[in-house]
C-alpha positions in Angstrom: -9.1 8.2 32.3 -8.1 10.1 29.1 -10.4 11.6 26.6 -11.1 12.2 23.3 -9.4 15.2 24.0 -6.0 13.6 25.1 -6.6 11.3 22.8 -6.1 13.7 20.2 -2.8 15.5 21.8 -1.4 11.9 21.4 -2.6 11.8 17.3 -1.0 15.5 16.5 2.1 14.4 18.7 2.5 11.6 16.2 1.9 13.6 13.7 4.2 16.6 14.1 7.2 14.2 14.8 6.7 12.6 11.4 6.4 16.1 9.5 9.4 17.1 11.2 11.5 14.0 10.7 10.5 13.5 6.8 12.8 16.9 6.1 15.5 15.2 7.9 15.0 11.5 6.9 14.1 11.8 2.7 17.5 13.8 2.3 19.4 11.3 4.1 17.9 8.5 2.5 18.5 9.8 -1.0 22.0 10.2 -0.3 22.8 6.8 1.4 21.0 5.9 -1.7 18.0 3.8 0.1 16.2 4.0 -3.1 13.5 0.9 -3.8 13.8 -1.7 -6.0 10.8 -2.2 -8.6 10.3 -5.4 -9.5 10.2 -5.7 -13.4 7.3 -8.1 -13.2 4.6 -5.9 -11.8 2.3 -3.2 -13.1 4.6 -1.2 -15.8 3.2 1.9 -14.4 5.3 1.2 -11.5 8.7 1.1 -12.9 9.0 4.7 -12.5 9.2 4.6 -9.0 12.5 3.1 -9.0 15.1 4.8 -6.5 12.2 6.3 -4.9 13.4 6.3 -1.1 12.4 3.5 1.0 12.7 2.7 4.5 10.5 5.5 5.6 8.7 3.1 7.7 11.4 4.1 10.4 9.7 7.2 11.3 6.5 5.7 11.6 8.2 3.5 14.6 9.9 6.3 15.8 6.9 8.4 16.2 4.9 6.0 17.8 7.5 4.7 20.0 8.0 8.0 21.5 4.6 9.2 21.8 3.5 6.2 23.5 5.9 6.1 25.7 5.3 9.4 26.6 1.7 9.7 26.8 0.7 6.1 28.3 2.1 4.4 32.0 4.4 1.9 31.3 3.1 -1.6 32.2 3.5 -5.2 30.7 1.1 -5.0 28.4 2.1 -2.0 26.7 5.5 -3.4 26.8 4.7 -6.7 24.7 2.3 -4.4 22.5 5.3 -2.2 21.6 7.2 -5.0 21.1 5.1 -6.4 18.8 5.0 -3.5 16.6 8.7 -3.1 17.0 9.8 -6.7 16.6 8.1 -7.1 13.1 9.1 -3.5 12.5 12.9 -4.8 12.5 12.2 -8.0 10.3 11.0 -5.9 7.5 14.3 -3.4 7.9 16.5 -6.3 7.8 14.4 -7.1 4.5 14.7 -3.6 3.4 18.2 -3.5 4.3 19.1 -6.4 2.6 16.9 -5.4 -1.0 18.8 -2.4 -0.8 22.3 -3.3 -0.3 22.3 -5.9 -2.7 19.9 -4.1 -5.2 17.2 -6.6 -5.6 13.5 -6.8 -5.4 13.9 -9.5 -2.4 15.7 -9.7 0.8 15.2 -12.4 3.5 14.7 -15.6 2.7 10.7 -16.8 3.0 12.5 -19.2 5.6 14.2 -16.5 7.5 11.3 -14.5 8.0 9.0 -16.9 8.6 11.4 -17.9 11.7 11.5 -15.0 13.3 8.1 -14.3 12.8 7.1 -17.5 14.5 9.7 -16.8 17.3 8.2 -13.6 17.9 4.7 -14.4 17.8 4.8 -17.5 19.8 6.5 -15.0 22.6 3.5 -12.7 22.2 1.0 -15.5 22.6 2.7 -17.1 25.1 2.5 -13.9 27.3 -0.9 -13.3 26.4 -2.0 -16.6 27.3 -1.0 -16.5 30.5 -2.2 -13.1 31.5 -5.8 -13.9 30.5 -5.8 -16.8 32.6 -9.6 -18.1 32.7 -10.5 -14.8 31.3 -12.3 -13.8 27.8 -9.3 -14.5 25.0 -11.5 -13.5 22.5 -14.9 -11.4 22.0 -17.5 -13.2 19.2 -18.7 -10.0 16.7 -22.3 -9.4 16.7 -22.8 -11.4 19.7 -20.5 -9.7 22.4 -20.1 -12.9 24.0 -16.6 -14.0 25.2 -14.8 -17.3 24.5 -12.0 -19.3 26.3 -10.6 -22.0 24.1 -7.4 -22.5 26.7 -4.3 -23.8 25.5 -5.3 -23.8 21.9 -5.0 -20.0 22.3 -1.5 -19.6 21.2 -1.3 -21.6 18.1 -4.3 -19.8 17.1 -3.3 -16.2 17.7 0.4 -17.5 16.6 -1.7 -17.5 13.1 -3.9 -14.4 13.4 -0.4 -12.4 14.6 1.6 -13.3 11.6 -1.3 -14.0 8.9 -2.2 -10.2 9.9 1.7 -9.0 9.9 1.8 -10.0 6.3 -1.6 -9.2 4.8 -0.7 -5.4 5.6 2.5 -6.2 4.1 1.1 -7.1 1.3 -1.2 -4.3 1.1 1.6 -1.9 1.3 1.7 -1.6 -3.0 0.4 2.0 -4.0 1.1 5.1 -2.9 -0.7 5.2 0.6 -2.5 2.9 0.6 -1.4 0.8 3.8 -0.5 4.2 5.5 -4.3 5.6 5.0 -6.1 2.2 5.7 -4.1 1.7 8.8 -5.0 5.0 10.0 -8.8 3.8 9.7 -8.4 1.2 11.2 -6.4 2.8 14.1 -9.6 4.6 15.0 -11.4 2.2 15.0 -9.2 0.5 18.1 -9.0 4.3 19.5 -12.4 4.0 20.0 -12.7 0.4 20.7 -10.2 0.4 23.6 -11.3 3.6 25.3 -15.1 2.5 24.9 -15.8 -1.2 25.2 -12.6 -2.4 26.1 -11.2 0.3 28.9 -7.5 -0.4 27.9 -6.3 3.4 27.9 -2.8 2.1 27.3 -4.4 0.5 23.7 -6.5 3.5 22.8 -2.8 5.7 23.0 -1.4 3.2 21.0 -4.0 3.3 18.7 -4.0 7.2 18.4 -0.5 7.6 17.9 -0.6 5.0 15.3 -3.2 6.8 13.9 -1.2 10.2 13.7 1.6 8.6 12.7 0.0 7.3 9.6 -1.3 10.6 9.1 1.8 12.6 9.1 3.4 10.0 6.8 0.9 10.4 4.3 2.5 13.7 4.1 5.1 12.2 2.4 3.5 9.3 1.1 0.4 10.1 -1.3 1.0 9.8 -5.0 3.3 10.6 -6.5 5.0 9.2 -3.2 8.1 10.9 -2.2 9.1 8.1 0.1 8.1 4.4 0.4 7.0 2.7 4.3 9.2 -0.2 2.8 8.5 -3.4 4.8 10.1 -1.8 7.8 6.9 0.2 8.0 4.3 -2.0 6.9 5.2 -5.0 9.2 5.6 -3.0 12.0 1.7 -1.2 11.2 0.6 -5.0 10.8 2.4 -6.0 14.3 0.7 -2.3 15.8 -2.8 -3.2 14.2 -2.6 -7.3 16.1 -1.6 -6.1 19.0 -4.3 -3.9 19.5 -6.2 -6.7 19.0 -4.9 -9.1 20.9 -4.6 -6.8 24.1 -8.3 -5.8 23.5 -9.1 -9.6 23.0 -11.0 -8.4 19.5 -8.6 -10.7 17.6 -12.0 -12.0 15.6 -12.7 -8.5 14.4 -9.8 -7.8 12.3 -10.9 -9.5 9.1 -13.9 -7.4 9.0 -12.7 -3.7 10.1 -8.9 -5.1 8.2 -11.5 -6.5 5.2 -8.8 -4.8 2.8 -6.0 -6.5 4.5 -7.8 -9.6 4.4 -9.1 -9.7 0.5 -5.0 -8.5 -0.5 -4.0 -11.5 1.6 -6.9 -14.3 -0.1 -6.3 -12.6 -3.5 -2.6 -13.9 -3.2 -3.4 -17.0 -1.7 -6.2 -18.2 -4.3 -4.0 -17.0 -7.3 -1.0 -19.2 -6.1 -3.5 -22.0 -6.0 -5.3 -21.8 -8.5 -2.5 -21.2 -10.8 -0.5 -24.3 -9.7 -3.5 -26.4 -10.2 -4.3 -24.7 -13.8 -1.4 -23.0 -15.1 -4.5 -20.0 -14.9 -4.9 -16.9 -13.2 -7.9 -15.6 -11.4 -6.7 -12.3 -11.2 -5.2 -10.3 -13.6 -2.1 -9.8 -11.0 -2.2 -10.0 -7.3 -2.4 -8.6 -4.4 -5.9 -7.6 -5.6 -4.9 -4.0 -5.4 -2.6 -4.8 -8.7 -6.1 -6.6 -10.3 -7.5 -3.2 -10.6 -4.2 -0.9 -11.7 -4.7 -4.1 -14.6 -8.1 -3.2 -15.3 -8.0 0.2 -15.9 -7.8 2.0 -12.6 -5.7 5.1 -12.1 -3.2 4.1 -8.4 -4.9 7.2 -7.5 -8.8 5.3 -7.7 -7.9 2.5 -6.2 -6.4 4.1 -3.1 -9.3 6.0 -2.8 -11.9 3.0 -3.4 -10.0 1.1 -0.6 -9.6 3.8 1.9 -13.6 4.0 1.5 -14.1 0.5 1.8 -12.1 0.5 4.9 -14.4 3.1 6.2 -17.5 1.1 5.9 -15.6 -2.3 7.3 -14.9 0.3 10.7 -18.5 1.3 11.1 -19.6 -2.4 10.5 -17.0 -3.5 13.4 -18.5 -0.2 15.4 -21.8 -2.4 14.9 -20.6 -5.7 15.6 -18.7 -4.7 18.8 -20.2 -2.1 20.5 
């Protein structure tokens, strides 16, 4: 059973691959001109990031990919856990792709993505599902009691896998900001899964995840020099699931992801709200945007939210352990 020790030889393995691929990657990005396209209609502070590169979100994969193949034994789980981070991973570079070649602000269709993210997640589910059997499928915070709800499993964790996917999508909008919240949370299921849950093959995940987010904040703290693009954030979000859905802590994730969460019900109530009143709640969403609006330097809000995130761990530290 690894460590904290070993543990942490997985983070700085992540780590060091990112630092060493961002010399290799910005250069070629900027010349293949992967540069991101700002929309016009958000904060005006933003428009000077245009061309910035994006797709960065690559190396993140990468480095995790490799490191946890190297540092875990291969087995099912870790299999469909990698998948998970990979599959969604490859619907946000086909977006990417597609923003960039045809210079525009979108790419897939909200119908294409939302097709393959069903596909995918219903695999992941599905699997699940059946290798729980009668066991706990998910652990109640605060009461570390387990609960079977059988077959109503997989349209319910169809809905946590992809409502999670795009909440850290959509938290992905300042200079890290998904990279360093991810990282916290990453901890938290380092700890989680070597502690509580004993899924060493989750807590290496979770470490190299962690490191990963790390070195790409390297690159990625204002003024960012690359983007994650959704290639990287969907792929985080698929990462951050599956280590709860292989850890069956799939109820934990809108408290220690509270910032995914509030970026996700911030776009959600201002769509509403706005259709019913021709009104806005916010002064622009995701609710990182609100602030940027009120006042905030990016710099403040990133900061604000990483410590928020910080609290929301130790408060899941409390609820699960």
């Amino acid at each position: 059973m690894p460590g904290l020790k070993e543990l942490t030889y997985t983070t700085l393995i992540a780590l060091i691959l990112v630092l060493i691929m961002g010399p290799v990657f910005l250069p070629a990005l900027h010349k293949f001109k992967f540069g991101q396209t700002v929309r016009d209609d958000g904060p005006q502070s933003h428009l000077k990031k245009n061309g910035t590169p994006t797709m960065g979100g690559v190396m993140i994969i990468i480095a995790i990919l490799i490191t946890t193949l190297l540092r875990s034994k291969i087995n099912t789980d870790l299999i469909i856990a990698i998948l998970c981070m990979f599959g969604f991973g490859m619907i946000g570079f086909l977006d990417d792709f597609i923003i960039i070649r045809k210079k525009r602000s979108l790419g897939l269709t909200p119908k294409q993505k939302i097709i393959m993210q069903v596909i995918l997640s219903f695999v992941i589910s599905f699997y699940r599902y059946n290798s729980i059997g009668d066991g706990t499928q998910f652990t109640v915070p605060f009461l570390q009691s387990g609960i079977n709800i059988g077959i109503f499993y997989i349209p319910i964790m169809m809905i946590a896998i992809i409502g999670t996917v795009n909440a850290v999508n959509l938290t992905d909008g300042l200079d890290g900001l998904a990279s360093g919240i991810t990282a916290i949370v990453s901890v938290f299921f380092v700890l989680f899964a070597l502690l509580v849950s004993n899924n060493i093959e989750v807590s290496q995940m979770a470490a190299a995840t962690f490191g990963a987010c790390i070195g790409f904040l390297w690159f990625n703290v204002n003024p960012a020099k690359v983007f994650m693009g959704d290639t990287g954030s969907m792929a985080l979000g698929g990462a951050v699931i599956s280590f709860a859905v292989f850890t069956n802590s799939v109820l934990i994730i809108p408290i220690v992801g509270g910032i995914y969460f509030a970026e996700a019900l911030s776009v959600m109530i201002q769509v509403m709200y706005f259709r019913r009143t021709k009104k806005r709640i916010f002064k622009m969403a995701p609710l990182h945007h609100h602030y940027e609006q009120c006042g905030w330097p990016e710099t403040k809000v990133v900061f604000i939210f990483w410590i928020v995130s910080v609290i929301l761990s130790l408060l899941g530290i409390i609820a699960l352990f």
